[in-house]
Every structure is written in structure tokens, then in C-alpha cells.
Steps between C-alpha positions, in 0.01 A plus 500: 500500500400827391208389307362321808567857724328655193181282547487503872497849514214553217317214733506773780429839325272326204183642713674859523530480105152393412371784737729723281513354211782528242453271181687729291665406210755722530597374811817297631407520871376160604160568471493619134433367184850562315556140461191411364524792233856362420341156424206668317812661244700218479162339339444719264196668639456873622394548857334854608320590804171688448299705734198524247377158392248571146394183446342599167874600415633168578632304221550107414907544525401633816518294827377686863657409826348590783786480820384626809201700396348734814195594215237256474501281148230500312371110452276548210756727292753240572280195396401745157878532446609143535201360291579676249867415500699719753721326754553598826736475820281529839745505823312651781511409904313758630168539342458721210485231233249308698206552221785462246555167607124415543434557167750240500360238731786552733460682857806555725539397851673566804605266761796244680628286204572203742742260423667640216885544423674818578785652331773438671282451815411863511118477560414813307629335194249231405583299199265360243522202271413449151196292439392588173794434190449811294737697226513721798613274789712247290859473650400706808415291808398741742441851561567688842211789631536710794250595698232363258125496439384197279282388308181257473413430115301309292795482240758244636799697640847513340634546844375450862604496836288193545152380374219824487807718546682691233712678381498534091189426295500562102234396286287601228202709453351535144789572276686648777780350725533637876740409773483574878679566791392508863843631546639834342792480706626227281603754212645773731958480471566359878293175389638517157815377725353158530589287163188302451323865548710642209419245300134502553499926411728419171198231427236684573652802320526289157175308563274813480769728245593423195828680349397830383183561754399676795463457868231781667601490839209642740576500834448688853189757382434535146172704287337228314273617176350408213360121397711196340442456130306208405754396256856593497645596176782269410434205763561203324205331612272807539378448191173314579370252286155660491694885369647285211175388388393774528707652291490262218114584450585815484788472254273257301217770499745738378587286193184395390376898479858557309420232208089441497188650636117378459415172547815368354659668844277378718496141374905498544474689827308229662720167343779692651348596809404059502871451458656717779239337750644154383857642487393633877363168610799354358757657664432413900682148605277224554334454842743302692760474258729731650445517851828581653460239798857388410630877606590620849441917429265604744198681340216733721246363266290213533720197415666422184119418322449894531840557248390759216651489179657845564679450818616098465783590277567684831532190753641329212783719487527503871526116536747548248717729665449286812632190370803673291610678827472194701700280261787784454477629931450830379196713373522525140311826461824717394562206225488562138392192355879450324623555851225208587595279277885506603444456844279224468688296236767477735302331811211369306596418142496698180172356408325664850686817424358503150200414589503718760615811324265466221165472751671801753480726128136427457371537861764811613242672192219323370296624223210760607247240258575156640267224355411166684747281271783752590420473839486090522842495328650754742300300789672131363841699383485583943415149574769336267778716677386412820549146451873593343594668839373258704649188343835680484416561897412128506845386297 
């Protein structure tokens, strides 16, 4: 009873609010964010709310939400920091994110969402459905908005109110993952009240943090300065194939002056230069040979054809994820892959949770210099578990 009074009476005053605006993390009234920082701890992850944005201070543990921003979002600094590895949280209703989410291929709409199912029958509480099966959505049905703009992507949506309408969208942009929301609201303590809303914030929360990382929460007005780095020191995929070769002409440069010089170092210089280009050539996957049409992970690129060597270890590990936390009803994200390999041995056998365990250690942190034949056997080490869970599922 009193969680149903608490939600009819943020259906009311939730226009009063967003006028206001409170968002604070520090905040137990209904319209803060106290129980969103609570789940941010809980994971592991530091949450801070920043005035000042420097994107050129931005760093890969860093993730940035942006709840309720009332300062426009730069598109193009966005789009810089997610291709080159940053992830983001986008949950805007009223308009500043707009050329955020362009950049995006989303745009946000207003209007009557017809025919859809209200919370408790309390039309300001429209509730959306999952339609996408994602690491983020697995074991959480629905999620209830208030008041809510949506959305109308070219990504699929995670959840909708109904078919062009909705409310989450994630995907991936470069090396970058983003997810968002047409509904701040969502996050704030009074809808934190509903269960399946709780449980989409502690997903969220460990879908975008790792243990040991950090939230930059931007919301209301904010300064925004400086420019995303091209590559962020420490992303495990932000090492770009191209900077690693790179780097091995230089490094074999640097050798040859250290032991010859004259023609002797010129003749070696160019047999090894001949090598790395093979070694180069070598190292993408075969056209069509691992195409990823067997996965479900939505992608912002163009189809599963378009996969680069550098960022399909990526939807690999996300199809992986996927498929563990659908076999076990629960994201597997806080999981070490011990913990993995218990759980699953019980439901699934010990030969899954070995299995399992052993591929979760490889893709949770993959070598920065990841050759073709390492890839294929990670790639058939995916598909071979696959088949595990779903003849268990099948028996």
C-alpha cells in the first residue's frame, strides 16, 4: 500500500519536479538519486556528480551519465568518446540531449502512447516491454516510466511501449557501448519503489561499471570543455590494430640501428618490414568466417559483415554474457569466473560450467595482440558452449 501512495503521488507532482529539478545523489526525498548511488556502491563502482564535464580528462574506467541534463550535449564529443571506447548513460525527456542522441540515430518524441498497459491503471505510469534479450534486460520483463518521452531508433529497442515507441535503447558505436533513456524519472528513489525498476537500475549500474570504476554523473546545467581522447589509455580494446603495427615497425627500426647499419640494415629492415605486412594480413578473420549472424547483441554499425577485428571480441563477449545470464536468470556481470563455474555446474552440468568458466577468463580480458587463429578458437570455444546450454535447455 504505501508503495502504490508513493507512486501515485510522484504521478501528480513528477511535472513540479522536472520544472525544479532535484537528481541529487545525496538525496532521499522521492525525487533524488540516493538509491541509485546506493546501487552504484553496492557494485563496486564510485558515483560523483560533476558540474564541469573535461572531456579530455575523461578516462577509460570512466563511464558518464547524463540524467536530466537542462545543458545541451554535445553529439560529436559524445560520438568521439564512445568510438574510441567510452560508454555512456543518456536519460533525457525534455530536450537537451536531442543532438546527443542524433549522433546516435535516435530522436525522441512526444505524444498519446495508445493502447498500452498502465501501472496499476494509473495513466501517467506507462509500462514498457522488453523486446530485445540483452545482458541488460535478462530477467527483467518490464520497466515502468512516468510521464515519458520515447524514442524512435534505428537500433532495435530493449524496451518499448509498443512498436516505434521506446523506452531503453543500448547499442554500440565504435568501441564504445551507450544506453538510453527517454525517461530519467526511472532512476529517481519514488520509482526505485517499483521492483522490476530496481532491478533494471542495479542492471544498468553493473552493465556500464565494472568493480573499481567511476560513474560521472552530469545532470541539470553543467560547463562542458575540452575534446575526448582518441584513444583511452587502458581500454582493453582501444588498442587499435593499426597503433600495434605501428609500433612493431618502429620497434623493428629500433633494433636493426642497435645491431647493423649500411646496407646490411637496410636489406634486414625491408625482409622485416615484408614480414609484419604478412603477419598484418594474417591476423584479420577471413571474410565471412566469423560473421556473428548467430548473435542477438544489437550493434549501430552496418550489420555483422562490418565486425572489425578490434571490436568483435566485443559482441563476442556480449553474446556471451547474454547467453550465461539467460541460462542462470540472472546477469552474470558481478561473476568471477570460479563463481561461474559453480553456479552453472549445478543447473547445467560441470562440463558447461567448465567450459564456461574457462571462455568467461579469456573474454572478461582478452589479450591487447589478438591474432586471427586466437580469435576463431575463442569464436568456436562461444559456439561449442552454446550448444552445451541449449541441449541442457532441450534435456
Amino acid at each position: 500500500m504505501r508503495r502504490l501512495v508513493a507512486v501515485a503521488i510522484l504521478a501528480i507532482s513528477a511535472r513540479a519536479a522536472a520544472a525544479g529539478g532535484d537528481y541529487r545523489l545525496d538525496s532521499r526525498e522521492w525525487n533524488g538519486l540516493g538509491r541509485l548511488a546506493d546501487e552504484a556502491v553496492a557494485a563496486g563502482c564510485t558515483i560523483e556528480a560533476t558540474e564541469t564535464l573535461d572531456w579530455s580528462a575523461l578516462e577509460a574506467r570512466d563511464v558518464v551519465w547524463f540524467v536530466y541534463p537542462r545543458t545541451g550535449v554535445d553529439g560529436s564529443r559524445l560520438r568521439r568518446w564512445l568510438e574510441a571506447g567510452g560508454r555512456a548513460v543518456i536519460a533525457d525527456d525534455f530536450g537537451a540531449a536531442d543532438a546527443a542522441l542524433a549522433a546516435l540515430d535516435i530522436r525522441r518524441l512526444r505524444g498519446d502512447l495508445a493502447d498500452v498497459d498502465r501501472y496499476d491503471g494509473n495513466a501517467a505510469l506507462p509500462v514498457a516491454r522488453q523486446t530485445l534479450s540483452t545482458e541488460l534486460s535478462v530477467g527483467i520483463p518490464d520497466v515502468v516510466a512516468n510521464h515519458p518521452a520515447f524514442f524512435s531508433a534505428a537500433t532495435p529497442a530493449t524496451y518499448a511501449f509498443s512498436p516505434g515507441a521506446a523506452l531503453v535503447v543500448e547499442g554500440r558505436l565504435g568501441k564504445g557501448y551507450f544506453v538510453a533513456l527517454s525517461d530519467p524519472s526511472v532512476l529517481i528513489n519514488n520509482m526505485l519503489d517499483i521492483d522490476e525498476n530496481l532491478a533494471f537500475a542495479r542492471a544498468l549500474v553493473r552493465r556500464t561499471c565494472k568493480p573499481g570504476e567511476r560513474i560521472r554523473l552530469v545532470t541539470q546545467s553543467f560547463v562542458a570543455r575540452g575534446e575526448p581522447s582518441g584513444e583511452l589509455a587502458g581500454a582493453t580494446s582501444s588498442d587499435s590494430l593499426f597503433s600495434r603495427f605501428n609500433r612493431m615497425i618502429e620497434e623493428i627500426d629500433a633494433a636493426m640501428h642497435s645491431a647493423v647499419d649500411g646496407r646490411t640494415l637496410g636489406l634486414l629492415a625491408t625482409l622485416m618490414a615484408t614480414l609484419a605486412l604478412i603477419l598484418f594480413a594474417r591476423s584479420w578473420p577471413a571474410r565471412g568466417q566469423i560473421d556473428g549472424h548467430w548473435t542477438r547483441a544489437a550493434s549501430v554499425e552496418s550489420g555483422w559483415r562490418a565486425w572489425r577485428r578490434d571490436t568483435t571480441v566485443a559482441y563476442l563477449r556480449d553474446e556471451v554474457a547474454l547467453r550465461l545470464s539467460e541460462a542462470l536468470g540472472a546477469p552474470i556481470t558481478e561473476s568471477t569466473a570460479a563463481e561461474l563455474e559453480r553456479r552453472l555446474s549445478r543447473t547445467h552440468g560441470a562440463r558447461a560450467g567448465t567450459h564456461a568458466a574457462r571462455l568467461w577468463a579469456q573474454l572478461e580480458r582478452p589479450p591487447l595482440l589478438l591474432g586471427r587463429r586466437r580469435l576463431e578458437r575463442l569464436h568456436d570455444s562461444a559456439r561449442e558452449l552454446f550448444d552445451l546450454l541449449a541441449a541442457r535447455g532441450q534435456g
